[in-house]
Phi, psi and omega in degrees: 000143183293147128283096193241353191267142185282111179341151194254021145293310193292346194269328170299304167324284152340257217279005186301289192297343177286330217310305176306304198321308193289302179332309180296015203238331182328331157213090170247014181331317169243136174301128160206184182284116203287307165310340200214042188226022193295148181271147224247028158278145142273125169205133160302135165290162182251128201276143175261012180047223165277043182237167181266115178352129168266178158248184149301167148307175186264137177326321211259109185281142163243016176188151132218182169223200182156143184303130165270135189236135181268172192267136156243115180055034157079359156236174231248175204189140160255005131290013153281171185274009164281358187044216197321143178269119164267158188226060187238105134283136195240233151168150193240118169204089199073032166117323201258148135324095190248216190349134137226113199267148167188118162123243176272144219304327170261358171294043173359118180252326196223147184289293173229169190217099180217189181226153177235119171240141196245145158234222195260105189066354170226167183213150195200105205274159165328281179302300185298323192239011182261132157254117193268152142235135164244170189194120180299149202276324190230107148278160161253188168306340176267018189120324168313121171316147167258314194216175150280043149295114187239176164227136181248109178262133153223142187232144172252157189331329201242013164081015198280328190203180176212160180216108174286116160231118159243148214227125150196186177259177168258124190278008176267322204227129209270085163211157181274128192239140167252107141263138195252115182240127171244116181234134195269162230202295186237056164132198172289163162182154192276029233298155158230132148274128134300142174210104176265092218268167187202034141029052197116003181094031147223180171288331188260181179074026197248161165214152185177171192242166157202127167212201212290331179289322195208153155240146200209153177236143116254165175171121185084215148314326171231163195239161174244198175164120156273117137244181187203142132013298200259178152274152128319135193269326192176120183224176204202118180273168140192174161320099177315134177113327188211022166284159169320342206294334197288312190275350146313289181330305164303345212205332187079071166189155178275328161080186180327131197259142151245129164291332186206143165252100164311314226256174175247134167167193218262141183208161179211134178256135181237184203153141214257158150216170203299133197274157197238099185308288223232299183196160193220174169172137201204148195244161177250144179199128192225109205242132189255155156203198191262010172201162201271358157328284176321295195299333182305311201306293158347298201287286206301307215287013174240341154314321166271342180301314185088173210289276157029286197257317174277352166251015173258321177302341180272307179330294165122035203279160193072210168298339207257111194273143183180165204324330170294345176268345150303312199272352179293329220251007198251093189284332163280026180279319138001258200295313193279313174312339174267007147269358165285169180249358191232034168076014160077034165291294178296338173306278188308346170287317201302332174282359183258335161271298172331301192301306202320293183263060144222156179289174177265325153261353180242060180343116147110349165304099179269141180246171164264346202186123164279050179199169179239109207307150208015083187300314209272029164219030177246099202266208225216351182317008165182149206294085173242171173296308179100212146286023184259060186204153179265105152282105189308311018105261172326300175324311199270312175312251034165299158305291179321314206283314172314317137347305191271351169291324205140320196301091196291017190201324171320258199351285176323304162324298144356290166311296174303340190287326211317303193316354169230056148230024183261156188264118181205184187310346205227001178284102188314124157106337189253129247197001158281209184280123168246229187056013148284160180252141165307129170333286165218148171213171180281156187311345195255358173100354165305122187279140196256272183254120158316329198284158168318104157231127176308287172324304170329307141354271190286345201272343146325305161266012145281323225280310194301312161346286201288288181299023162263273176336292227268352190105355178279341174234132173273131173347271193337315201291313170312314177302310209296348195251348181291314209270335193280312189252293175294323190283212249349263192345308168327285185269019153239357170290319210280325219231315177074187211175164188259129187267161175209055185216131201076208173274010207251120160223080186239140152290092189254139202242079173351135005278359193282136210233136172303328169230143142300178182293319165259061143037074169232305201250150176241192213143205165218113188251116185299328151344288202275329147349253206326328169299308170305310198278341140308341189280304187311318172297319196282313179283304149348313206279316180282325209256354175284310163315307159295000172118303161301100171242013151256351153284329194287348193277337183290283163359300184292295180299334165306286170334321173302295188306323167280354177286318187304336197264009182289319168298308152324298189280332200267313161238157199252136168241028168224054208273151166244057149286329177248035174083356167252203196252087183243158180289110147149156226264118179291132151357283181199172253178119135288351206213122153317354173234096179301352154309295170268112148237030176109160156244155169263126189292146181306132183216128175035083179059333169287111165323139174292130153234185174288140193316326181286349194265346185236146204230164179197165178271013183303294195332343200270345168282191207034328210248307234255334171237055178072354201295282191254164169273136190319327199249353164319130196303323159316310180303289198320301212278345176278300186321323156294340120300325156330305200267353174284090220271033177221021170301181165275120176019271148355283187282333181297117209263312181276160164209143202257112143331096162238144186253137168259152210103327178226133167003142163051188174227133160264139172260158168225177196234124188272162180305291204178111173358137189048039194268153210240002205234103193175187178297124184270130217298311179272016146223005129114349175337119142000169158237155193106319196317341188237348175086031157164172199295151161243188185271327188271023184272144187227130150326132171235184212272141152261099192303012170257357164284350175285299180317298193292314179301323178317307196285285192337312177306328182291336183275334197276342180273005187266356184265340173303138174297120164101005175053180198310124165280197169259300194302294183334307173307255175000312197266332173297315162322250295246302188265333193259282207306333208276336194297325164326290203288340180254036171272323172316157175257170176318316182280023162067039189235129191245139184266172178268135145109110145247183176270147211248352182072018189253128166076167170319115167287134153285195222273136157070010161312146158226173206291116168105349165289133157315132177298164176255046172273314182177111191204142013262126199268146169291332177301296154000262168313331177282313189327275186346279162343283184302343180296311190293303161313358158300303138338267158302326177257055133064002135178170208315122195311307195261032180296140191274126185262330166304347185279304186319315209282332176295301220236356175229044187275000000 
């Protein structure tokens, strides 16, 4: 594994001058109108007292985890049969522990959790000097994860030690368990644990103690607690910056021991433990409550339980209901592994990343990313989500895709969950129109970004549609959901409405949608189209069930009507991208005459240009949910510019992938031309790094668009007399699905971003590796799934056959 992130002594330092700058930039999670996006949170910065500014962690996870906790009545229960709910999240990043939440799914308690070892004249931290590998702790025979357990080897560079960590939670207790193995290699050598606690979700604002028993945080409501296994040989809090860490670093010595921090600030603990000839092992336990009383408690009762006895209860081994009886309970994982190429090793991690990353108290709170996209040059002075948030739009891949493991109660949870991130009379702040869903909200319905997406909207009620079809909903419940949920939902796809929450006071007038799926741009989106004229159709097909049948006959014909205009808004026949008058389906569209569309307003340092020069693969949604037929001539003839890899940089959406070691090439897809949200091509910066856009930052390819072109080869290959064949299957598998899987990293974790080989590299990317924008993205991981259930039922999991039989016949 590469090493690219800058030790986090050097890096605060590195990022000190930045600090205001960075600061406007902490949510910037998602590309949005940058102008109108203040977050509907209140929040203060947290003072950092005399220490020096953190950042978040770093984005590119090479694992995370979390306790499988069951369902009692489709909600999370300390009366279920997992007993107590632990609400402990963990990540894994560049060999350390990083983010770890406790209580709700974004509370960030500590940034990292590492170790530094000293020897006879050197000293050498985790992150900077190690070549890190993972491996899951529980397996099957073929290889496949079992639970999110992991081990993490780390060896340093210079052959002097190896540092063994294995990581999970206790599914009895809200703690985090470390066994720790240290083997000195050239001579004695010394281990420290570091703890960089960031306490309510921020850096600041923290207090806290250390001694030979415990290193401990507070702030607010919630409290942390380190012990071990062992006593501490010696431990020390101070100010980040002006902590023992420092003068370790310098000198190999811990120097004057502080026992306690009074003061509120950013603060960080260290502790020596007894040095190691050959090898030591000790185990860590970082146990949270609502006092630091609690976390103590927490922390030893999972110390006494033991190493053992608590990672066979995460397993789910015995006696112990736990992640094996999750995956036991996935009834098609079967049938979808024999459509993977690697024997269904990502699939069972992707079903172990879906579950993961839902909250624990609000059942069916699907997020998108257990990470904060470049976290670690973004600094933590106030409380954010990150992608540790619900986007209805993630949310429905995330549901659907579970819906396609087998998993008979996510979806549904899922579902029941949606009202409280839909907009009505009780929605803080608003006073507009409702029955649209928020834009992004916290897993508890606080509204975060405000804007208007149409898809969002309509993918609710696809979503209540499908687990109905499939068998997964009961009439009665669906029905029981039309008056309360879908019809308000329904009759703002149909009729749109004026909004009044936040900064958003608009008129939004259906199919022109305020945002697109990358909440950037307003328009006419064939994306969000295809979403709209399924939802209505789908929202049609329930209110005839329920009885309205004169809404559901209005439902429809609205759904006519924006289908007839798609071509007309949509595609341009005088397009200049290659420099003529050419056919073929735009991004997005401003105008009912898709001939004028515009310019698209400046997005992530990137100038507007005309709606005809950017092109994107949103048209492959009108295919993926019945809207068009796979072989409709506007598809086809857009797809030779879509594949057309000699566009200019800028303007170019594919790029053809090769791995070494393997065969061919596979593709991938950037978001859309001129796309701004990535790493920037002349100085390889982060994005964000500076707290605002610059002009050279660039979008890079997202590996779930390789998923969504698999299901399109696939509807196009069901149109053939005798329909998909086995040779078909056999070429998808071999480029989409296999191309999917070597977008992962070893910890089987699929990124929102890789690197595209355009511009300045940063330091140790190599080409198809995920980026430090965000991984493991759940969208991702859901694409995949659904390719392969896709699969295996010989076509595309989510098509609407009722949209097909209207409109693509």
């Amino acid at each position: 594994m590469s090493k690219r992130l800058i030790a986090s002594v050097s890096l605060c330092a590195l990022l000190a001058a930045a600090a205001a700058a960075a600061a406007a930039a902490q949510d910037s999670e998602k590309p949005s109108n940058t102008a109108h996006t203040p977050n509907q949170v209140v929040s203060t910065d947290a003072t950092d007292g005399p220490a020096e500014a953190s950042p978040w962690a770093a984005a590119t996870k090479q694992g995370i985890g979390a306790s499988y906790e069951a369902y009692k009545n489709l909600q999370y229960s300390d009366k279920a049969t997992t007993g107590t709910v632990s609400k402990v999240w963990f990540s894994l990043a560049n060999g350390v522990v990083s983010e770890t939440m406790y209580g709700l799914i974004h509370e960030a308690q500590i940034r990292d959790l590492s170790l530094v070892i000293a020897g006879d004249g050197w000293v050498a931290s985790e992150a900077a000097d190690t070549v890190s590998h993972i491996d899951y702790l529980h397996k099957d025979k073929a290889g496949r994860p079992l639970s999110p357990a992991y081990r993490l080897t780390n060896t340093d560079k210079l052959g002097r030690f190896v540092v063994i960590k294995d990581v999970f939670t206790d599914p009895d207790h809200q703690t985090l368990m470390l066994r720790v193995t240290v083997k000195a290699l050239k001579g004695t050598v010394t281990p420290y644990v570091v703890l960089d606690p960031s306490v309510n979700n921020t850096s600041g604002d923290d207090q806290g103690d250390a001694s030979k028993t415990a290193l401990r945080a507070f702030d607010g409501h919630h409290a942390l607690s380190l012990r071990a296994s062992v006593p501490y040989e010696a431990a020390s809090i101070g100010f980040t910056g002006k902590d023992a860490l420092i003068g370790l670093l310098k000198d190999g010595k811990l120097g004057a021991l502080n026992a306690t921090i009074n003061e509120k600030g950013n603060i960080r603990a260290v502790a020596a433990f007894n040095p190691v000839s050959t090898s030591s092992t000790f185990e860590l336990a970082l146990g949270f409550g609502k006092d630091v009383a609690a976390a103590d408690k927490e922390a030893a009762a999972t110390l006494k339980a033991g190493y053992a006895t608590v990672l066979a209860r995460y397993n789910g081994q015995g006696k112990a209901v736990g992640w094996e009886d999750y995956l036991a309970s996935l009834s098609e994982l079967p049938r979808l592994t024999a459509q993977s190429t690697d024997n269904g090793k990502l699939l069972y991690a992707s079903a172990l990343m879906l579950k993961v990353q839902e909250d624990r108290t609000y059942a069916g709170a699907l997020i998108a990313s257990l990470s904060n996209p470049w976290g670690e040059t973004v600094f933590a002075k106030q409380s954010a989500t990150g992608y540790k948030a619900v986007w209805p739009r993630d949310f429905y891949q995330v549901a659907m895709a579970m819906a396609a493991l087998g998993d008979k109660q996510t979806p549904l949870a899922a579902y029941h969950y949606l009202p409280k991130v839909q907009v009505g009379p009780n929605t803080p702040g608003n006073k507009g129109d409702g029955g649209w869903f928020l834009q992004k909200a916290h897993v508890d319905g606080t509204p975060e970004w405000v804007g208007v997406q149409l898809d969002q909207t309509a993918m609710p009620i696809m979503l209540g549609w499908n687990l109905n079809h499939r068998g997964l909903m009961s009439d009665a419940d669906l029905k029981a959901s039309w008056t309360s949920m879908l019809k308000p939902a329904a009759t703002f796809l149909k009729d749109g409405g004026t909004t009044h929450i936040g900064w958003n006071n608009a008129k939004i007038t259906p199919p022109y949608t305020q945002q697109e799926r990358w909440e950037e741009q307003e328009g006419y989106s064939p994306s969000t189209t295809a979403a709209i004229v399924a939802g209505l159709i789908a929202a049609s097909d329930i209110a005839a069930r329920s009885g309205d049948t004169d809404m559901a006959e209005k439902l429809k014909a609205s759904a006519a009507d924006i289908s007839a205009m798609i071509e007309a808004r949509m595609v341009t026949t005088t397009g200049a991208i290659k420099g003529g008058k050419d056919t073929y389906y735009m991004r997005l569209s401003r105008s009912d005459d898709a001939n004028n569309p515009g310019v698209q307003d400046e997005r992530n340092g990137r100038k507007g240009m005309r709606g005809d020069l950017i092109l994107d693969g949103g048209f492959l949604e009108l295919v993926r949910y019945g809207v068009r037929r796979a072989d409709d001539a506007n598809i086809v003839r857009s797809l030779t510019f879509l594949d057309d890899e000699t566009l200019p940089e800028n303007l170019r959406v594919k790029y053809s992938f090769r791995f070494k070691g393997v065969e061919g090439a596979f593709p991938g897809f950037r978001r859309y031309g001129n796309d701004g949200y990535g790493e920037d091509e002349t100085t390889g910066a982060n994005y964000g790094v500076l707290g605002g856009s610059t002009p050279g930052q660039r979008g890079r390819v997202w590996p779930f668009f390789t998923g969504e072109r698999g299901h399109y080869e696939l509807a196009r290959a069901a149109l053939k007399n005798g329909g998909v064949t086995n040779t078909d299957k056999t070429r998808i598998r071999a480029t989409y699905v296999r191309g999917m899987e070597l977008f992962a990293n070893e910890g089987l974790m699929l990124p929102e971003q890789v690197w595209d080989g355009v511009g300045v590299k940063p330091a140790g990317y190599e080409t198809g590796e995920g980026t430090n924008s965000a991984t493991p993205l759940a969208w991702t991981h859901a694409e995949y799934v659904k390719l392969l259930r896709s699969l295996a039922d010989g076509q595309v999991w989510d098509r609407n056959p009722l949209t097909a039989e209207t409109f693509a016949k």
